[in-house]
Backbone as CSV, one residue per row, in Angstrom:
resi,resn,N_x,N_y,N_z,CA_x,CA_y,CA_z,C_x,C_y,C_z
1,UNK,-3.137,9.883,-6.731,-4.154,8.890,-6.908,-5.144,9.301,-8.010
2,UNK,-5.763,10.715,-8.101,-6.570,10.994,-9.307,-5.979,11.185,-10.510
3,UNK,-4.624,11.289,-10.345,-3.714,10.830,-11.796,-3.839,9.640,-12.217
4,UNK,-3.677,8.826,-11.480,-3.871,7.442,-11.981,-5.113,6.845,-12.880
5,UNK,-6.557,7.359,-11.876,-7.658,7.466,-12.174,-8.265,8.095,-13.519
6,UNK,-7.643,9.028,-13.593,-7.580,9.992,-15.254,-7.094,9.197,-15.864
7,UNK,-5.756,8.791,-15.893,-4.979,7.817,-16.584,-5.075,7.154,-16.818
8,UNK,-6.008,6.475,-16.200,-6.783,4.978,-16.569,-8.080,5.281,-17.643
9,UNK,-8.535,6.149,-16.832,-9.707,6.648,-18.248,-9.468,6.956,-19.189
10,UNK,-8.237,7.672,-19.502,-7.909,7.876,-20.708,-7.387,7.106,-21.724
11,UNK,-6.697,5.807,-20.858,-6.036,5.122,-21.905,-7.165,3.883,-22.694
12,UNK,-8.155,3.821,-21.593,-9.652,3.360,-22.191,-10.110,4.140,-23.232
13,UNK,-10.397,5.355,-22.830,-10.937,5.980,-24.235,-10.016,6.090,-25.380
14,UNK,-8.579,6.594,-25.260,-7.701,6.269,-26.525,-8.386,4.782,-27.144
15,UNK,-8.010,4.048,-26.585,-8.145,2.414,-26.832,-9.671,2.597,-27.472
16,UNK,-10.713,2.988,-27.334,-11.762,2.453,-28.166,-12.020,3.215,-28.584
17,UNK,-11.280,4.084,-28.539,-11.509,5.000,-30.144,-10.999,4.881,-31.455
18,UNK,-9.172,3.880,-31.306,-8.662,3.888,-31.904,-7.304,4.504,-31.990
19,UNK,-6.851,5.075,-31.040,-5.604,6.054,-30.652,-4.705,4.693,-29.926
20,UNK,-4.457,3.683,-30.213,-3.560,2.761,-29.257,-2.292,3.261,-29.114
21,UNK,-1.888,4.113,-29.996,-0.173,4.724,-29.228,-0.793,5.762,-28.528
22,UNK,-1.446,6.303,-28.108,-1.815,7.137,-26.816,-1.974,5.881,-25.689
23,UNK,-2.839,4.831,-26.101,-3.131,4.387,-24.844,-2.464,3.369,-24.563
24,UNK,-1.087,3.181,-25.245,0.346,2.644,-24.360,0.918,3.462,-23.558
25,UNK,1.123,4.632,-24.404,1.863,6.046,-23.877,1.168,5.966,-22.495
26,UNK,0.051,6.405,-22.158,-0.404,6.620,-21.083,-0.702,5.392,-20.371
27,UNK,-0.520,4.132,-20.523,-0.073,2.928,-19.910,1.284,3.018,-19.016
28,UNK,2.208,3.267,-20.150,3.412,3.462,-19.400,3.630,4.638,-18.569
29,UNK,3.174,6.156,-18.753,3.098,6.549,-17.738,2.438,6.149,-16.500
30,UNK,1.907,5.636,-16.453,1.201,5.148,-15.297,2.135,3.665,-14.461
31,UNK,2.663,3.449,-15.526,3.471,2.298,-14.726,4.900,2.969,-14.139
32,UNK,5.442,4.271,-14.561,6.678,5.007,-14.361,6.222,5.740,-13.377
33,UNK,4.756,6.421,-13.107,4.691,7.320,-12.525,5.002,7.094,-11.038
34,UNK,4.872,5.814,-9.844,5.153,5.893,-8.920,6.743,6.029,-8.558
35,UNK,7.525,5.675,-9.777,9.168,5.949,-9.477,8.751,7.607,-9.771
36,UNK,8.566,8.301,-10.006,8.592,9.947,-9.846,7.687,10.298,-8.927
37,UNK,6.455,9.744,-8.854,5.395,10.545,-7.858,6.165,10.134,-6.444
38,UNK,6.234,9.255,-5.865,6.828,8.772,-4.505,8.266,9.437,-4.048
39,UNK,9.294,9.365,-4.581,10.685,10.283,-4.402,9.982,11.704,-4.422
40,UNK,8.919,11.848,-4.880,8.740,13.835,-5.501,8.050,14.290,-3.766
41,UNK,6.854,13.251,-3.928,6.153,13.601,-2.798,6.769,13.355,-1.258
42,UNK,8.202,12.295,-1.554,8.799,12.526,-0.108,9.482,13.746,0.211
43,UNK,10.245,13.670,-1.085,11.246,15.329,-0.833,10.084,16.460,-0.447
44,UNK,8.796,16.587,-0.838,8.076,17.772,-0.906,7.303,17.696,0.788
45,UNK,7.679,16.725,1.458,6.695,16.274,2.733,5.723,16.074,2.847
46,UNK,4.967,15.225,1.435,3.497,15.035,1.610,3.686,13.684,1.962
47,UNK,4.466,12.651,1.450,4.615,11.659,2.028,5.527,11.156,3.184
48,UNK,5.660,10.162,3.667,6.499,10.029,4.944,6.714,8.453,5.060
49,UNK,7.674,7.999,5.103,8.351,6.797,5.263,8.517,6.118,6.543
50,UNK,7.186,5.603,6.672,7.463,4.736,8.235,8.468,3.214,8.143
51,UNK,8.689,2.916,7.671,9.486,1.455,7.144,9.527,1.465,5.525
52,UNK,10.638,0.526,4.946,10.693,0.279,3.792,9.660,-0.046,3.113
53,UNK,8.686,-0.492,3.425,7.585,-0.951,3.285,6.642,-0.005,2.969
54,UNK,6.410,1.160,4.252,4.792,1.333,4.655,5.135,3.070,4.833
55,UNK,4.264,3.486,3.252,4.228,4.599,3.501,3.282,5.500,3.913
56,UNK,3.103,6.635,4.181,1.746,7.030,4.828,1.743,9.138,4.324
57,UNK,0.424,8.515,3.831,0.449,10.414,3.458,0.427,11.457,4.686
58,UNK,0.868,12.556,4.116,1.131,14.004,5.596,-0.261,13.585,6.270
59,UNK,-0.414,13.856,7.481,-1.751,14.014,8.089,-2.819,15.117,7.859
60,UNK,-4.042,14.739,7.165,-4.860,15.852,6.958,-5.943,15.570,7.875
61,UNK,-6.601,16.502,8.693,-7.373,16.475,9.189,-7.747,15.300,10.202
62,UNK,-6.846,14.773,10.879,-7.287,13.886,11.851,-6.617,12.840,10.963
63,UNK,-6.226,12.715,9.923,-6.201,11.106,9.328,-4.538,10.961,8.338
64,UNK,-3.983,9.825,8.576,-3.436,9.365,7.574,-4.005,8.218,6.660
65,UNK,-3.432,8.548,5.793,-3.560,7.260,4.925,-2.634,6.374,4.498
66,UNK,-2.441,5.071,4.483,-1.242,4.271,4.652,-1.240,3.878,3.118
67,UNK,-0.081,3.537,2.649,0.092,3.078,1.106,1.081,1.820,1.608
68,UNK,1.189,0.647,0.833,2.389,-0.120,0.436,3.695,0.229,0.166
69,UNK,4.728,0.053,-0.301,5.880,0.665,-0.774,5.206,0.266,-2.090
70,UNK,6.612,1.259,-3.023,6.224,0.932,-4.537,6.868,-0.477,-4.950
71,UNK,7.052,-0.513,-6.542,7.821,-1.464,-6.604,9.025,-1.693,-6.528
72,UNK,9.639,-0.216,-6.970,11.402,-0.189,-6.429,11.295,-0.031,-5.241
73,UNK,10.430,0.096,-4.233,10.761,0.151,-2.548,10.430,-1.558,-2.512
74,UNK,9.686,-2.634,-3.133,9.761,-3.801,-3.120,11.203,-4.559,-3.786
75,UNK,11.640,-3.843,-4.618,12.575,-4.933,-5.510,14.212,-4.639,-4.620
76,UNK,14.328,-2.917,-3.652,15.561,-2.548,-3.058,15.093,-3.514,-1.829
77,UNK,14.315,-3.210,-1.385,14.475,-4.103,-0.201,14.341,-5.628,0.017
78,UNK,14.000,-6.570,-0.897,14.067,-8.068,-0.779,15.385,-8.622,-1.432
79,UNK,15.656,-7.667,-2.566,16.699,-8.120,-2.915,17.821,-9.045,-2.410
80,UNK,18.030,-9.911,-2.702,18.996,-11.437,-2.351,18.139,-11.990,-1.689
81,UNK,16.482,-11.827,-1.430,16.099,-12.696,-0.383,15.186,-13.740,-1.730
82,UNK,15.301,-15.341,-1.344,14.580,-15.857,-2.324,12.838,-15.937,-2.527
83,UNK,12.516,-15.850,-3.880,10.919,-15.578,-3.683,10.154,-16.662,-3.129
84,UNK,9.051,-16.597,-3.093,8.353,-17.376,-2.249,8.078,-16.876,-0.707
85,UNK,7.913,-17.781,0.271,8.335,-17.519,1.765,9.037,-16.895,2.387
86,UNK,10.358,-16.655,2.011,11.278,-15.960,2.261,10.892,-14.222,2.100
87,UNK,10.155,-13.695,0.891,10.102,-12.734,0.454,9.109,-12.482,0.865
88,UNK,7.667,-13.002,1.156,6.607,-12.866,1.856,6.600,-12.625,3.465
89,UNK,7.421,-13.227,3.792,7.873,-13.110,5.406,8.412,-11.730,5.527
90,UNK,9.379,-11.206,5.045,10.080,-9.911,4.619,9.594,-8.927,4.277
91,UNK,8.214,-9.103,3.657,7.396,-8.188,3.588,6.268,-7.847,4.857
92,UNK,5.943,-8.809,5.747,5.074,-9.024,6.694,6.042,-8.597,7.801
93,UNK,7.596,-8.548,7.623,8.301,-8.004,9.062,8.284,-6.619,8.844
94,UNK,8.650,-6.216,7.081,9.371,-4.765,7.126,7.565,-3.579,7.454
95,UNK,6.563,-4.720,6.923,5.008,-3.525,7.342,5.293,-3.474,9.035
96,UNK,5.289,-4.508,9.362,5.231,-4.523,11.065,6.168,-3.278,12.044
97,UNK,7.747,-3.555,10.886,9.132,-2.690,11.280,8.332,-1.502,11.243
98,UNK,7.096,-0.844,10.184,6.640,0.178,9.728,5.680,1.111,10.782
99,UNK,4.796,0.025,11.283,3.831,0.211,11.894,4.144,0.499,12.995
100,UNK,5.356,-0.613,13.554,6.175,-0.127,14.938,6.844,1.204,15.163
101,UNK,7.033,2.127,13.699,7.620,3.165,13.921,6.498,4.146,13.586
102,UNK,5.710,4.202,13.336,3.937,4.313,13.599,3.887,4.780,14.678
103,UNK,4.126,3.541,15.576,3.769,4.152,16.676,4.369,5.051,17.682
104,UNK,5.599,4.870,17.202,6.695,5.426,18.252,6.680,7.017,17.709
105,UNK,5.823,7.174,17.064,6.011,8.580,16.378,5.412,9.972,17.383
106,UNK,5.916,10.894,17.186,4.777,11.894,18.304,3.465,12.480,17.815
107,UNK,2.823,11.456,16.958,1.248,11.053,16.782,0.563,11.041,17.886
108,UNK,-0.470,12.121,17.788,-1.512,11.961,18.843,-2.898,10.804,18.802
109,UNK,-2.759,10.019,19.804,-3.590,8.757,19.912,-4.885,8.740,18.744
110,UNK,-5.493,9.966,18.740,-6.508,10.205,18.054,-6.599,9.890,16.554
111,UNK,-5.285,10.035,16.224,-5.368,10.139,14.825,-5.578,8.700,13.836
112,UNK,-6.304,8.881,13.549,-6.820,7.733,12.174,-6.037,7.273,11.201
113,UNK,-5.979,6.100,11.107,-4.812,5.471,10.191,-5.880,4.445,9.360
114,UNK,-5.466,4.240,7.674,-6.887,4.288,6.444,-5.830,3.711,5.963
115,UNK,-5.884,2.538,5.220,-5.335,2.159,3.660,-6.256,1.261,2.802
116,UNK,-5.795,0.482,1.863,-6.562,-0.400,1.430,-5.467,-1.801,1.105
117,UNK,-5.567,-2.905,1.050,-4.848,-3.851,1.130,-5.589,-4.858,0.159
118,UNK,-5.043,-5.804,-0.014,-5.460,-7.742,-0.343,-4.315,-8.314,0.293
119,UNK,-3.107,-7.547,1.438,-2.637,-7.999,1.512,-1.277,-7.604,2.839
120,UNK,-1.429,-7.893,3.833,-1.657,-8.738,4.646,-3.214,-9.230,5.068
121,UNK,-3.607,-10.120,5.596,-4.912,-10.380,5.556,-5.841,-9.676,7.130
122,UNK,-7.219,-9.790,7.122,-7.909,-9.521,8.651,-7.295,-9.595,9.702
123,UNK,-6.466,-11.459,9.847,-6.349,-11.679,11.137,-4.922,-10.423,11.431
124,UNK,-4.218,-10.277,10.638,-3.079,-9.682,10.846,-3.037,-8.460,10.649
125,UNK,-3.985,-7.949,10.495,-4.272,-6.253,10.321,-4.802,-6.363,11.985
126,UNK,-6.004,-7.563,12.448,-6.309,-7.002,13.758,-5.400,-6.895,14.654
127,UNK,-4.154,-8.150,14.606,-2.994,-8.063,15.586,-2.702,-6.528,15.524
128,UNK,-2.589,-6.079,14.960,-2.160,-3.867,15.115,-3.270,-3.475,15.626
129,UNK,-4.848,-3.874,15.602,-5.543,-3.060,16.083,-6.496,-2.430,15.225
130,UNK,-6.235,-2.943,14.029,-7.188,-2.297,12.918,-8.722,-3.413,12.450
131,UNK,-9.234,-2.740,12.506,-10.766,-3.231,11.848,-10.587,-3.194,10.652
132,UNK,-10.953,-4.140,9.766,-11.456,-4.121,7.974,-12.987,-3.579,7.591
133,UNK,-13.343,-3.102,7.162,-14.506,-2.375,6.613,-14.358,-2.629,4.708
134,UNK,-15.610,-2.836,4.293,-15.885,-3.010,2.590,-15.330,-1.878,2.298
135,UNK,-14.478,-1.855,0.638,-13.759,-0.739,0.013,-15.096,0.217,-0.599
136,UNK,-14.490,1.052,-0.507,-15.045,1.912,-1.176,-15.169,1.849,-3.014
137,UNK,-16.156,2.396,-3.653,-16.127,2.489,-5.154,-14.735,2.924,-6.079
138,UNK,-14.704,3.966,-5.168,-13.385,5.360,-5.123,-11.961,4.341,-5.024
139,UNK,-11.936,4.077,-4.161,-10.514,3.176,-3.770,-10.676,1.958,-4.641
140,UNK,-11.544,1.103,-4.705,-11.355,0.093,-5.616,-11.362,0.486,-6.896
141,UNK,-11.694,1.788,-7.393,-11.433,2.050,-9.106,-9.968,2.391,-9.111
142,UNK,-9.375,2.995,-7.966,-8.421,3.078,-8.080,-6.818,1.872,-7.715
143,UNK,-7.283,0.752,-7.135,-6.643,0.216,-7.314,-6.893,-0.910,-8.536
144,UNK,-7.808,-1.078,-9.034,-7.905,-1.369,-9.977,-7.152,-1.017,-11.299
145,UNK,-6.902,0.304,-11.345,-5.887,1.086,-12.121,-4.589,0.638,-11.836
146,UNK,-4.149,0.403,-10.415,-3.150,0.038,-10.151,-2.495,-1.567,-9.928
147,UNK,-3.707,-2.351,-10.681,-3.647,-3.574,-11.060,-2.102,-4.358,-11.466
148,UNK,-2.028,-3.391,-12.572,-0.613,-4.054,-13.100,0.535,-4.036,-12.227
149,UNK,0.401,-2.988,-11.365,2.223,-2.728,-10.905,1.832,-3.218,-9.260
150,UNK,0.500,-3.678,-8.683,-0.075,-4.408,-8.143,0.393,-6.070,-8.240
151,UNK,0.321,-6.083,-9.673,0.400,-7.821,-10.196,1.926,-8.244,-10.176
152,UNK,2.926,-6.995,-10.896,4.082,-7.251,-10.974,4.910,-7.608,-9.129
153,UNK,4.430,-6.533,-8.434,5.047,-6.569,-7.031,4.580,-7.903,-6.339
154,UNK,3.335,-8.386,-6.994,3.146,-9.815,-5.944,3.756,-10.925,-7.011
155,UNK,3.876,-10.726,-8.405,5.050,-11.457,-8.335,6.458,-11.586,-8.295
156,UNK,6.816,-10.813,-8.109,8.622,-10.413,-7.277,8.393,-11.235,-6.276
157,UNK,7.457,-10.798,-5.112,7.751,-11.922,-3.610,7.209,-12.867,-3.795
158,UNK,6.291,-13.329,-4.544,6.174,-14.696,-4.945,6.798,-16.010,-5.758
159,UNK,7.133,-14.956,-6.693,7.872,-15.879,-7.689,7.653,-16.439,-8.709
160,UNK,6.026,-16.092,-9.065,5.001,-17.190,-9.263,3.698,-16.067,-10.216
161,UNK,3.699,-16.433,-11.968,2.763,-15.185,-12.138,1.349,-15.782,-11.693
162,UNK,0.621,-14.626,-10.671,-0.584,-15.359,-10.163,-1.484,-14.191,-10.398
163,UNK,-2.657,-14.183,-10.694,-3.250,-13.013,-10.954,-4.016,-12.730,-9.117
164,UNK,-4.239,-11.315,-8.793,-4.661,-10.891,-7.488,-6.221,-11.196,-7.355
165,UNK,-6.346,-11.754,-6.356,-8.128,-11.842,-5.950,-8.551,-10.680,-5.668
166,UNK,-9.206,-9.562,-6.295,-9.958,-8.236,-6.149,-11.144,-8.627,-4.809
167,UNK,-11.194,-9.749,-4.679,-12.239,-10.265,-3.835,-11.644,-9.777,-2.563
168,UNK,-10.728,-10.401,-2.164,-9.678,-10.075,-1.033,-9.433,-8.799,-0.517
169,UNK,-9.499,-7.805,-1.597,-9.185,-6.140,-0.714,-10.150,-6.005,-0.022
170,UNK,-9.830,-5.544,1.107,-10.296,-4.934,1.717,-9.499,-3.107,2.537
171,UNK,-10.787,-2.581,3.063,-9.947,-1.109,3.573,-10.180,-1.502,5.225
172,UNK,-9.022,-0.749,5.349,-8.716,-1.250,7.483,-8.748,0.112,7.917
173,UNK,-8.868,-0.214,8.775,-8.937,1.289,9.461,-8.669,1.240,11.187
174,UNK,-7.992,2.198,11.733,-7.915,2.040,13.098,-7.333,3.477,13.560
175,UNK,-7.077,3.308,15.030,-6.196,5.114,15.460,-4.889,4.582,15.806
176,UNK,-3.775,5.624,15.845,-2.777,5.300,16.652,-2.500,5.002,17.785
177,UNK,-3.818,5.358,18.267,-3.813,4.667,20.203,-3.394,3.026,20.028
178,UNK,-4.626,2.765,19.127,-5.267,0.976,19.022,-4.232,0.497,18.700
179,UNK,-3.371,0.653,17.675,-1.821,0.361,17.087,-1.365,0.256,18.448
180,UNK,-0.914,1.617,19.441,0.015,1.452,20.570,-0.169,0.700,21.279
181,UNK,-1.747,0.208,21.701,-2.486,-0.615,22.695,-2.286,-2.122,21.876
182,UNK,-2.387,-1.966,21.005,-2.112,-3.757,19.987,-0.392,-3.913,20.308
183,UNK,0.542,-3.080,19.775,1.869,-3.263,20.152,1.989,-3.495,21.536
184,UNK,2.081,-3.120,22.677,2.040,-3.193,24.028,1.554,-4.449,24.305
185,UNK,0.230,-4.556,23.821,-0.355,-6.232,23.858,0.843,-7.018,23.653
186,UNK,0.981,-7.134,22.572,1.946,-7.961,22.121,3.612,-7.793,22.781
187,UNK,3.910,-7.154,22.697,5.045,-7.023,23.685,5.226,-7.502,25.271
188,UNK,4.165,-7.576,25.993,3.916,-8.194,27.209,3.919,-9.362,27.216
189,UNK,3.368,-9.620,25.561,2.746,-11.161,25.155,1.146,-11.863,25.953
190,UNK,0.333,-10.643,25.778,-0.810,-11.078,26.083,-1.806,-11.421,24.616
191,UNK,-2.352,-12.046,24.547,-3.098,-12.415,23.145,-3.790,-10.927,22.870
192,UNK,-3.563,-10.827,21.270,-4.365,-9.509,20.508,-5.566,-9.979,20.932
């Protein structure tokens, strides 16, 4: 994540200084880097693959942090499904497939689960059990950086070039109990 963040600063300062083949160069790294950072950091066990979807960093200190899939974890897994509805739905089962294996994990109740989103929305973050809270400076500079490959992945399941409402992110937050206690809810079929 502070690669990105550098990376973004830098290709600003190339850019108004006058260096624009630096600050493609370091454009495109930044658009390549999650096909190397994500495979690197699974093989190395900092990251961990709860669903095709929904990845989540090693646990530090009481907490994970949840990420999206990238965009090749978006483009392998919808593949043949058509954009629009179809691909949006597919994305809202395979986080859920994610979260469900979340829970089934031998995670102790306690532990804190953090991402940042625009996307699934409130009501459907609370069905798991999670609260939304305002982003942070930190997290929104950084997805901000991650704008483009942000823009490209919502239009794969959309279909449709639409630019992202920055308005919309928000950061969720909840424990793995609340997840188990939201799943269980729902499995009985008592209202979240």
């Amino acid at each position: 994540m502070l690669f990105l963040l550098a990376a973004g600063i830098l290709v600003l300062i190339a850019w108004l200084i006058g260096w624009w083949i630096l600050a493609v160069g370091v454009f495109l790294l930044m658009f390549f880097a999650p096909f190397i950072d994500t495979p690197g950091g699974y093989r190395s066990g900092k990251l961990e693959y709860y669903g095709p979807l929904l990845i989540g960093e090693k646990e530090r200190r009481g907490k994970i942090v949840l990420h999206g899939g990238t965009l090749f974890d978006y483009m392998f897994t919808l593949d043949g499904l058509k954009p629009g509805r179809e691909r949006k739905s597919a994305v809202l089962r395979e986080l859920g497939y994610g979260l469900e294996s979340l829970a089934h994990s031998d995670l102790d109740d306690s532990v804190v689960l953090e991402g940042t989103s625009y996307f699934p929305g409130e009501r459907s973050l609370g069905r798991y059990g999670f609260r939304t809270e305002p982003i942070s400076f930190f997290r929104f500079a950084i997805l901000v950086f991650n704008y483009p490959l942000l823009f490209l992945s919502k239009r794969y399941v959309t279909g449709r070039w639409e630019f992202l409402s920055l308005r919309n992110v928000r950061t969720f937050r909840g424990t793995v109990g609340s997840l188990r206690r939201s799943l269980k809810k729902k499995q009985s079929g008592q209202p979240s």
